[in-house]
C-alpha positions in Angstrom: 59.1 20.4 -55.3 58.6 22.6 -58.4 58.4 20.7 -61.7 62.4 23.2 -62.7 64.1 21.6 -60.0 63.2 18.3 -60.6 64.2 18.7 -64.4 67.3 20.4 -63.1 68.1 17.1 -61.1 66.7 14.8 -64.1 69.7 16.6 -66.3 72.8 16.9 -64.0 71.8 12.6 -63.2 71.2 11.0 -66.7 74.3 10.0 -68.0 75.0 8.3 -71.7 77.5 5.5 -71.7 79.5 7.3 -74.7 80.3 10.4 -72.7 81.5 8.3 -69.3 85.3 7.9 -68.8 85.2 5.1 -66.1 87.7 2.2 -66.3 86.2 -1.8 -66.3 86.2 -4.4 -63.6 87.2 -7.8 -64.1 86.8 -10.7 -62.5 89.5 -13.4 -63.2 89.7 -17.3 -61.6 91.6 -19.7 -62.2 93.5 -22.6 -60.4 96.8 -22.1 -58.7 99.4 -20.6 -60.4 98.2 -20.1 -63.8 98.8 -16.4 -64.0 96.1 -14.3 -62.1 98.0 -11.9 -60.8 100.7 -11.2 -63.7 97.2 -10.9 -65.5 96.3 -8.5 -63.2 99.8 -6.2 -63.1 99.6 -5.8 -67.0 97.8 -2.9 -66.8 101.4 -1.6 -65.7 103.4 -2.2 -62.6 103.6 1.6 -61.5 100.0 3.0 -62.3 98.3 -0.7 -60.4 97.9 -1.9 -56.7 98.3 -5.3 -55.4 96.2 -6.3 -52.6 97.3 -9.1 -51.3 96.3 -11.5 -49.0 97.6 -14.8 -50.4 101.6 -13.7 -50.4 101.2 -14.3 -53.7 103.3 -11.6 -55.0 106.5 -11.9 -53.1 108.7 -13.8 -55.6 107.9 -11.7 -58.2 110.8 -9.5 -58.0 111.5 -8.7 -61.4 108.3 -7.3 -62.1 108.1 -5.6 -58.5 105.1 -4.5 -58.3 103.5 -2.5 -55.8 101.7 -4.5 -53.0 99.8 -4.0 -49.7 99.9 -6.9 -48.1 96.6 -7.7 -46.3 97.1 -10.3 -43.4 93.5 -9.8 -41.6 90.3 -8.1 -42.7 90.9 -5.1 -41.0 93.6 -4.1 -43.1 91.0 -4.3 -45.9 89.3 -0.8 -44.4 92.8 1.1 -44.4 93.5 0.0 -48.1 90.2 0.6 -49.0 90.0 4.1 -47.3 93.4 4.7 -48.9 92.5 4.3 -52.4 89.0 6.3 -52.2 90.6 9.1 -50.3 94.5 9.2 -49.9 97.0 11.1 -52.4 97.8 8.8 -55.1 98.2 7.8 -58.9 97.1 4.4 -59.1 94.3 3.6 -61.9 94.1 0.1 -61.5 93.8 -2.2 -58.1 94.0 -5.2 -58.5 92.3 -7.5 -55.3 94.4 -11.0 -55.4 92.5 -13.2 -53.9 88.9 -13.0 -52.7 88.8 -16.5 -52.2 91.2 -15.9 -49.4 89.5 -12.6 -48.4 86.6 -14.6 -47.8 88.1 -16.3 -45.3 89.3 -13.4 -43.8 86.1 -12.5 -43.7 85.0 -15.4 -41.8 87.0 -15.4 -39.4 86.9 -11.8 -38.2 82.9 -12.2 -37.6 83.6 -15.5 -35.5 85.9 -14.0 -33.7 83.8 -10.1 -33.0 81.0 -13.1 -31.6 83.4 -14.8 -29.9 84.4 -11.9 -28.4 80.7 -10.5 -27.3 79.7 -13.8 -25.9 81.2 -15.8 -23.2 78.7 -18.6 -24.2 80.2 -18.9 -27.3 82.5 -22.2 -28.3 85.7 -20.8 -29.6 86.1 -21.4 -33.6 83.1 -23.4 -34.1 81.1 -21.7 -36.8 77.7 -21.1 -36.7 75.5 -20.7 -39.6 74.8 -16.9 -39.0 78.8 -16.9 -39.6 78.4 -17.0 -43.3 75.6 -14.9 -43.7 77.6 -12.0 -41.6 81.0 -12.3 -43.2 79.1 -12.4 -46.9 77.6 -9.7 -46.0 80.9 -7.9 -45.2 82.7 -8.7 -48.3 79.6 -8.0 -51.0 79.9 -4.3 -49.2 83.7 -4.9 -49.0 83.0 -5.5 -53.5 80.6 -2.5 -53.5 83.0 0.0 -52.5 85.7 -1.0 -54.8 82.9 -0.9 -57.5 82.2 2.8 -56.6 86.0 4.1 -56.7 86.7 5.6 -60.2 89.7 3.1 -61.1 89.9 -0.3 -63.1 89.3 -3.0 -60.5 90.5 -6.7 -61.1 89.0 -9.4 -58.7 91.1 -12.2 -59.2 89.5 -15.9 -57.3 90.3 -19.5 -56.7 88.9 -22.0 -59.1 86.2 -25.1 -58.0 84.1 -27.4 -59.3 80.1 -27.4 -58.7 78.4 -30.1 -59.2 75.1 -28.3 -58.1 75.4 -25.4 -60.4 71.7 -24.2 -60.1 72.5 -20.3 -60.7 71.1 -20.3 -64.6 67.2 -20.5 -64.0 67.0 -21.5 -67.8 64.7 -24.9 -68.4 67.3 -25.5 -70.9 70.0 -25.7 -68.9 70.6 -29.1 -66.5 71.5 -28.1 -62.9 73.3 -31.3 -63.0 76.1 -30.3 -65.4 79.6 -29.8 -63.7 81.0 -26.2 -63.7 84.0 -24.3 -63.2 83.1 -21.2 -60.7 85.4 -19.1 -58.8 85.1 -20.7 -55.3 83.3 -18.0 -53.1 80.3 -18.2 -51.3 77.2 -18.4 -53.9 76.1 -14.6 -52.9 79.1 -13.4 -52.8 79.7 -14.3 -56.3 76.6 -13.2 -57.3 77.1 -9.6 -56.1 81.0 -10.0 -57.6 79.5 -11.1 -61.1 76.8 -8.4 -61.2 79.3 -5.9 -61.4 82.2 -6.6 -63.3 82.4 -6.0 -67.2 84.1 -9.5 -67.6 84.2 -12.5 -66.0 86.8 -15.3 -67.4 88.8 -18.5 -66.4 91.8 -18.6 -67.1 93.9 -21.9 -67.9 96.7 -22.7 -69.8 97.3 -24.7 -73.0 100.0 -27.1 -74.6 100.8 -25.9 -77.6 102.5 -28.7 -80.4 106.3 -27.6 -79.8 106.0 -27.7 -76.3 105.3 -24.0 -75.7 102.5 -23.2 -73.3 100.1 -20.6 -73.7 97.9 -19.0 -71.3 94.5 -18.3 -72.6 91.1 -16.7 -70.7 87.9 -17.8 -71.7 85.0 -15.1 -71.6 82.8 -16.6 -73.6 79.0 -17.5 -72.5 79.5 -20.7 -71.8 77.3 -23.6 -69.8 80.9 -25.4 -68.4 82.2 -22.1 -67.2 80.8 -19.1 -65.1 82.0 -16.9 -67.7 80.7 -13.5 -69.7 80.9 -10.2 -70.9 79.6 -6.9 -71.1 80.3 -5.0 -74.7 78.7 -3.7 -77.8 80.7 -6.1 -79.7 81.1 -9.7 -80.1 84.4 -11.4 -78.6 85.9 -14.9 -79.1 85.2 -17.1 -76.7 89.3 -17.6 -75.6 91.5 -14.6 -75.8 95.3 -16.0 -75.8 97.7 -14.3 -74.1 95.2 -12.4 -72.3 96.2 -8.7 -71.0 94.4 -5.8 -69.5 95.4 -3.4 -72.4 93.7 -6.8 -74.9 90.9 -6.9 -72.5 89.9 -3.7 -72.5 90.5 -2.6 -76.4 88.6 -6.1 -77.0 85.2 -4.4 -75.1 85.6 -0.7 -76.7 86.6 -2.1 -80.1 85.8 -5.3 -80.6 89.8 -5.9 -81.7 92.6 -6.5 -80.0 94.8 -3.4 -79.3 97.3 -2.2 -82.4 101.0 -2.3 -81.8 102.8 0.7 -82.2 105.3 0.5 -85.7 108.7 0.6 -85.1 110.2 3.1 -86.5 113.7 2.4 -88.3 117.0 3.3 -87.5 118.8 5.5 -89.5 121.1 4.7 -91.5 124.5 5.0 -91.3 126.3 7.0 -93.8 
């Protein structure tokens, strides 16, 4: 190859963060009902997709948002294959639940074995179970983390016990984390990816009033962090995309527009 060409490729590949336009991924966990997926509509209810396989969505009929239900994994490909390659306006997707997905997941590889072997004990899981259907959702992550829209991965919380996935020596193995509850590779490949990764809980506040908060903050309790030239508070309250995302490109949280005044009467 001549030594032209390859400078040709070198300059239509290299790429400077300032000039992208690409929209972050999140990943948000949490317990039940403590907000993920009104987190995850914020961006705005007609520019986002719900994908849904929790049902989690359908009280929320004041917001209304939009929703693709996804009751086994194969419905994952059409949704998928809809949002690279369909006619559509959505920016954001929001995936509600990979906790469940990973279940999905599961399932659909015991039963494709079940299905090839006659031998085979139906819905006993074998060890090569997992390893398959992680397999299947870190490529089922990878394609949402190639599609040129704002991705929020929301998860189930758990406790670990046997958090070993910090290699620091200053860092005891033994301590008790909150991590969303996925398979250790799968949440690996999720966390390599996003731009933020935060718990979110809610707070009593003194008169009674609750608050929702998200921690992003490094932290050795939580599998939290961020990606940005700035440094964030540990806790955002009242978390929102729009807050989320001016928090990473400013630093700030996002300005409110001014109201302008009525005129007055004469």
């Amino acid at each position: 190859m001549a030594t032209r060409d390859i400078n040709a490729i070198a300059q239509a590949r290299i790429q400077r963060p300032a000039d992208l336009r690409t929209k972050p991924r999140f990943l948000i966990y949490a317990r039940n009902k403590k907000g993920k997926t009104t987190l995850g509509i914020s961006a705005g209810v007609e520019k986002t997709l719900v994908l849904d396989p929790e049902n989690g969505t359908s009280e929320m009929k004041k917001k209304n948002p939009h929703v693709w239900p996804i009751e086994k994994w194969e419905d994952m490909e059409d949704a998928t294959n809809f949002l690279r390659y369909g006619e559509h306006n959505y920016e954001w997707v929001v995936v509600d639940g990979l906790t469940k997905l990973a279940n999905m997941a599961l399932k659909h590889v015991m039963k494709v074995q079940e299905e090839r072997s006659l031998d085979r004990q139906p819905g006993f899981v074998q060890q090569r179970d997992y390893g398959k259907s992680g397999e299947l959702m870190k490529d089922m992550v990878s394609r949402f983390h190639s599609m040129p829209l704002g991705v929020v991965f929301t998860a189930q919380e758990r406790q670990d016990s046997g958090w070993d996935d910090n290699d620091d020596d200053d860092v005891e193995s033994s301590v008790v984390a909150y991590v969303p509850d996925l398979p250790r590779g799968v949440r690996a490949s999720v966390n390599a990816i996003v731009d933020v990764i935060g718990r979110l809980y809610v707070v009593k506040l003194e008169d009674n009033r609750t608050e929702r908060r998200l921690w992003i903050g490094e932290s050795v309790k939580y599998d939290t962090g961020y990606r940005s030239d700035f440094v964030l508070p540990d806790t955002i309250p009242n978390p929102t995309i729009p807050k989320l995302v001016s928090y990473m490109r400013t630093g700030k949280p996002p300005v409110r527009a001014a109201k302008t005044a009525s005129p007055k009467k004469p």
